[in-house]
C-alpha positions in Angstrom: -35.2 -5.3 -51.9 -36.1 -4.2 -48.6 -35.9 -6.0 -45.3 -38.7 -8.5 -44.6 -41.2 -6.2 -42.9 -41.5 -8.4 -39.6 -41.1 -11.9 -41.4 -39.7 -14.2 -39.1 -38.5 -16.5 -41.6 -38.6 -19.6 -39.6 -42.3 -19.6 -39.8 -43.1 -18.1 -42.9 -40.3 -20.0 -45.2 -41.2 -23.6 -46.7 -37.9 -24.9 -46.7 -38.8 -27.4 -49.0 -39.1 -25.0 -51.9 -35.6 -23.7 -51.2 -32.8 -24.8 -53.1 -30.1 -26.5 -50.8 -27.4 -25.2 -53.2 -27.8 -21.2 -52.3 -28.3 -22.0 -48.7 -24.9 -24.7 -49.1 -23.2 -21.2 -51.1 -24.5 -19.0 -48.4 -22.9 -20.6 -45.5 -19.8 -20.6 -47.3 -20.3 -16.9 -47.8 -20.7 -16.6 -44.1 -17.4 -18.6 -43.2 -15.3 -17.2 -45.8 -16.4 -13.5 -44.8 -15.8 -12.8 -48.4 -17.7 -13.3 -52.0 -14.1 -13.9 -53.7 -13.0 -16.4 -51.4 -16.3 -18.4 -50.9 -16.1 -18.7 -54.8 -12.5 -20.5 -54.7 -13.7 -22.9 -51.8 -17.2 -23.8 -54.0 -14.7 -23.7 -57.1 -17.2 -21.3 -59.0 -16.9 -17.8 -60.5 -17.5 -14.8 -58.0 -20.1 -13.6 -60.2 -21.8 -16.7 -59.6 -21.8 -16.7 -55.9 -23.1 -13.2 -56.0 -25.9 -14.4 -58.2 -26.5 -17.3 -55.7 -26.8 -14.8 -52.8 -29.5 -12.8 -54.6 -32.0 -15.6 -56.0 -31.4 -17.1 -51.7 -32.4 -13.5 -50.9 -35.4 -13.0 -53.6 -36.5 -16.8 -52.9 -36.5 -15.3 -49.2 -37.9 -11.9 -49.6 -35.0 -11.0 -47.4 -32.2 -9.2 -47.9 -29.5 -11.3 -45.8 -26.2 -9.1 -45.8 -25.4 -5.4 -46.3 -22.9 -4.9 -48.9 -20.1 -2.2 -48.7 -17.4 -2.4 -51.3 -15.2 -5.6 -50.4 -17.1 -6.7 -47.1 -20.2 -7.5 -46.0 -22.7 -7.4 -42.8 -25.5 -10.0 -41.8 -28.5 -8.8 -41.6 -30.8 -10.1 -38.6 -32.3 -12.0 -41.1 -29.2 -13.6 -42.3 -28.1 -14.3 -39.1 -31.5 -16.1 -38.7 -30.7 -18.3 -41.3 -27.0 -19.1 -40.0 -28.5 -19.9 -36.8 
């Protein structure tokens, strides 16, 4: 998936067609700093909040963090949907 090519999501994005639950899962992402640990506060597998992260990201067009083994980065587009 590549970045949004000059989206700015906050115009572009009906919200109303997102579901609440990935955005819910991705802020819990942010907070924990971790895919492992966001899954034990949601109380789902990690698998699951990994697949939450992507259909937020596909439903976006966005890719909203860079992944490197156990961490991950916001991108500016995630940190456009944190803000």
């Amino acid at each position: 998936m590549n970045e949004c090519h000059g989206k700015i999501l906050s115009v572009r994005t009906d919200l109303t067609s997102l579901d609440w639950n990935l955005l819910r899962t991705f802020y819990v992402i942010v907070e924990a700093k971790n895919l492992t640990r966001a899954a034990a506060q949601l109380q789902i597998s990690q698998p699951s909040v990994s697949a939450a992260l992507q259909r937020l990201e596909k439903s976006l067009g966005c890719r909203l963090v860079v992944r490197a083994s156990r961490r991950f980065e916001l991108t500016r587009y995630g940190v456009s949907v944190v803000i």
